[in-house]
N, C-alpha and C positions, 0 to 999 in steps of 0.2 A: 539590558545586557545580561550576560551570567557573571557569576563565580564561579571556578572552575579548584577545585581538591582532589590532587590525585593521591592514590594510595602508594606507599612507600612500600620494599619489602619486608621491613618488620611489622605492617599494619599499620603503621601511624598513616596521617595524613598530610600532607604539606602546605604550605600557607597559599591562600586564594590566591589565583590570576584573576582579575577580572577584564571579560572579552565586552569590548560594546558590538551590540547588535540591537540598534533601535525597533521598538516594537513596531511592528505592521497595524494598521490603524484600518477599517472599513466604516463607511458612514451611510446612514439612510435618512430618510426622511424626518426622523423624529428623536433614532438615537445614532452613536456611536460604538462598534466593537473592536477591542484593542487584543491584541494574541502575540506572544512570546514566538521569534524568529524561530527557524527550524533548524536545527545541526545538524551537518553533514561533515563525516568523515572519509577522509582519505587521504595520500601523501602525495602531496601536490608537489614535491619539489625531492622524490623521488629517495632520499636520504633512511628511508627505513621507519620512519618514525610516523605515527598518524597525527595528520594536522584536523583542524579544526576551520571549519566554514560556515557564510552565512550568507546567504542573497540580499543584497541592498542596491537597487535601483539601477539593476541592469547590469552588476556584477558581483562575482563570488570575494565577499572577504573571509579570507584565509590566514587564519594564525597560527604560525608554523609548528610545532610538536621539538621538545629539543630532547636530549641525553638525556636526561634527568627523569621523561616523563612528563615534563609541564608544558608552557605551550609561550611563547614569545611575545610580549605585552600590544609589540607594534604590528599591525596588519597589514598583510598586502592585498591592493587590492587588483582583482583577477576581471579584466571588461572581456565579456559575452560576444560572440559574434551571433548572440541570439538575439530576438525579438521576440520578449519575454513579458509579457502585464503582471507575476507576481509569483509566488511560490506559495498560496494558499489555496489548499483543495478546495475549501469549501466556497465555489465559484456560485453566483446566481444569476439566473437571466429573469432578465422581464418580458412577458407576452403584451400583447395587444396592437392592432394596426399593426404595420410593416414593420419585419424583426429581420434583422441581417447582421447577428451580432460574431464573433469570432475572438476568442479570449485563450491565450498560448501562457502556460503557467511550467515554472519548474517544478517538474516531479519527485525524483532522485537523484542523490550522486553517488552512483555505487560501482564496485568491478563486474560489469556485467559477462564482459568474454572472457574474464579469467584472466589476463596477461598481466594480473598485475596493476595496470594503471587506472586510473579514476576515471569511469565516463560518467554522462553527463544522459538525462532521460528527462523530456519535455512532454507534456501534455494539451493540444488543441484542440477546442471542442468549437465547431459552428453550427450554430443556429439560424437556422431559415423560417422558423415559427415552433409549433408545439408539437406536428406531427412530420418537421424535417429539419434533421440534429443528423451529426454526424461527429464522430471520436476517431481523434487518432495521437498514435503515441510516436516521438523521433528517437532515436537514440544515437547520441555523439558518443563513439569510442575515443578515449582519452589518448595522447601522442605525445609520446613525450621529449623536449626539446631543452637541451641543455639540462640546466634545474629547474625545470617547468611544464607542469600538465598543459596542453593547448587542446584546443576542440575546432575540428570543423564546423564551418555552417551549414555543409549539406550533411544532413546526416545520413549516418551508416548503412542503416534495417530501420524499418518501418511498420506499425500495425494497424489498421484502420479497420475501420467499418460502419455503416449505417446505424445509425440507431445513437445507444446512449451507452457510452461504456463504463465501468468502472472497475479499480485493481482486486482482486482477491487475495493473489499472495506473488511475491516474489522468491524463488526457490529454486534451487535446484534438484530437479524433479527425475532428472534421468541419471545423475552423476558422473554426469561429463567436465565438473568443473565451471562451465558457465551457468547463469541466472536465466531460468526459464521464465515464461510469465502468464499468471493467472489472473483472470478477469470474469467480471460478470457482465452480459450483454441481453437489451434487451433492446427494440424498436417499440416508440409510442404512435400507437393508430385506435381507428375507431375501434376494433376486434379487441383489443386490448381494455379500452376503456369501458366497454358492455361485459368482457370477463370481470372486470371488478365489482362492476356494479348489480353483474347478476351472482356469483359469487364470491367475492371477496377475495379473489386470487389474479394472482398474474401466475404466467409462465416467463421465464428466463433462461439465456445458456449460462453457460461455464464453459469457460475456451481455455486454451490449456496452448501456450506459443513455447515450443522447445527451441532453442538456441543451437544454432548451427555453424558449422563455417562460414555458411552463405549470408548469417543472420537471422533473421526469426524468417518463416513464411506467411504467407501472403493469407492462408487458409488455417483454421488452430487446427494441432495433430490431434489433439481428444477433445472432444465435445462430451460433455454432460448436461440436462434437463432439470430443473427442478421448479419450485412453485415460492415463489413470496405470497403470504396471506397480508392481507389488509383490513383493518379496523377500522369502517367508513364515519360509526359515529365518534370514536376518539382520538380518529387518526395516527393508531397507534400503528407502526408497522411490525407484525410478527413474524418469527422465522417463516423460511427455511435460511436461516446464519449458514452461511460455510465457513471452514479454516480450514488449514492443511498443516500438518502434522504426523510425528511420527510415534503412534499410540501404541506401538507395539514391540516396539525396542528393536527392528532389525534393519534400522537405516534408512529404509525405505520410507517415502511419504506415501502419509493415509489421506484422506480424502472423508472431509467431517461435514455431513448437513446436520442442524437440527431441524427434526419435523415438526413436533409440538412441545410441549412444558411437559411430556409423559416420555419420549423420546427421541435418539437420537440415531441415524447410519451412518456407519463407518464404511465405507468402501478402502478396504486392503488394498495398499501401493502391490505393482505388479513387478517392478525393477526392470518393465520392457518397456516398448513404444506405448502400451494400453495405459499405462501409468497407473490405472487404477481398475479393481474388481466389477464389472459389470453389478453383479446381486451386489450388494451392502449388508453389514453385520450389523442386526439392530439389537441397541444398548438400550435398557429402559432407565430411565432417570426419574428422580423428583426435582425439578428445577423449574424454573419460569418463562417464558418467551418476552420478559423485558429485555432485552437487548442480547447481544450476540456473544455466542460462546466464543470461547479464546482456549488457546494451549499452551504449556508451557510444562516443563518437567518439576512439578513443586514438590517429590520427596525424593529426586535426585537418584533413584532408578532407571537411569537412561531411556526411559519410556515418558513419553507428552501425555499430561492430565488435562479433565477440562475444568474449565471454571468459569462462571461468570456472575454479575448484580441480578439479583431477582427480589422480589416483595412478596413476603409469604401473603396467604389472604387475611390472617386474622392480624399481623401485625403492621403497622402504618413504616416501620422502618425499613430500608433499604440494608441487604444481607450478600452475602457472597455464599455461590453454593460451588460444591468443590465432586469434581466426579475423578476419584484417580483409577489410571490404567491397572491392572494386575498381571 
């Protein structure tokens, strides 16, 4: 479970709630891994105040948020009208002989249209073997009844597609108010697996779903290109990291690939349908391609810096390198 300290207005802190939320447990062949529940917030019972939730075995337990600040010892617990296997992204399948597997996992719970109320965003990925997968995302708009968030089971807006998808960023990218939604997508085929192996790259999209009245559409409204390198003998995977952010202090989100450990393109947000600058502004950096750039405004000039863990070559320790906007 947690402990929960919230901050007072003179800066004190107040004394822990403690929330249970059993750890989520996966098991294999030889070992076991155990991972700390996910929080999701939102005001389930409509009173103003953010509650506190937790996916356990087919429903959301919700601890309600009171005056104070804190959050109410006894939980209510919230049953799904979903068919759900778990709220852990990190799903696996197994190949070999006939595969027909289908694994539906909670995403998020965030306001995705704006009104206000908590929906609900599910994840199903099937598998038909190695080269036929398919992803699609549901989204339950939250309705609210009495003093209580409810969810349909057919959901709202829908996005799918062949292949193998996965989130990039959740954001609102046009500022309309609702949560647009960014993704990386690719399809695994033989063309696919002869690019890596004759060079060390794939190609991928970036689909880009704007939220509408109607719901997301069926087709992403921006598409972008780029390339993941791959490390066949250490299996290391290298940029190209994307994130989205806004690097430049005018509100608008930018649009971040890293290309190598020498640099990085910024694609300038547009604040129109384009979302983002065709050319890119390339930033040169000294950083690393172990793992992915991230953003975040670390010296509090309303402008997103980058950062992320990299391993210099002459030293064995693990460092944090820091690229701030100007």
């Amino acid at each position: 479970g947690y402990a929960v300290w919230t901050q007072r207005p003179d800066g004190s802190l107040s004394a822990p709630v403690e929330l249970g939320a059993p750890a989520s447990a996966r098991t294999g062949f030889r070992s076991a891994t155990y991972r700390a529940r996910d929080i999701y917030r939102f005001d389930y019972d409509g009173d103003g105040h953010v509650d506190l939730a937790f996916w356990d075995d087919g429903a959301l337990v919700v601890y309600a948020g009171d005056a104070d600040g804190g959050f109410v010892p006894d939980p209510i617990e919230v049953r799904m009208p979903l068919e759900l296997d778990t709220d852990d992204l990190t799903v696996s399948f197994g190949f070999g002989g006939e595969v027909d597997e289908t694994r539906s996992l909670l995403y998020r719970v965030d306001d995705f249209n704006g009104d206000g109320i908590g929906d609900v965003a599910t994840s199903t990925i099937e598998v038909g073997g190695l080269f036929d997968q398919s992803t699609r995302y549901d989204f339950h708009f939250g309705q609210r009844e009495a003093d209580a968030t409810v969810f349909r089971e057919i959901p709202d807006t829908v996005i799918s597609s062949e292949g193998v998808q996965g989130p990039l960023e959740l954001s609102d990218f046009d500022g309309d108010g609702r949560l647009d939604f960014g993704m990386v997508s690719f399809k695994i085929g033989i063309g696919k697996i002869i690019s890596v192996l004759l060079t060390g790259s794939v190609s991928f999209n970036m689909n880009f779903y704007l939220l509408g009245e109607g719901g997301y559409p069926a087709k992403p409204n921006v598409q972008r290109r780029t390339k993941l390198r791959l490390d066949l003998g250490s299996g290391v995977v290298a940029g190209n990291w994307v994130s989205v952010g806004d690097l430049t202090g005018d509100g608008v989100k930018d649009l971040v690939v890293q290309v190598d450990a020498t640099r990085v393109d910024v694609y300038p947000g547009t604040g129109d349908a384009d979302l983002f600058e065709q050319r890119p502004v390339e930033v040169e950096v000294n950083l690393s391609d172990r793992g992915s750039v991230r953003l975040a405004d670390l010296n509090g000039d309303g402008k997103d810096d980058m950062f992320m863990a990299y391993r210099r070559p002459d030293d064995e320790s693990v460092r944090v390198g820091v690229a701030l906007s100007r």
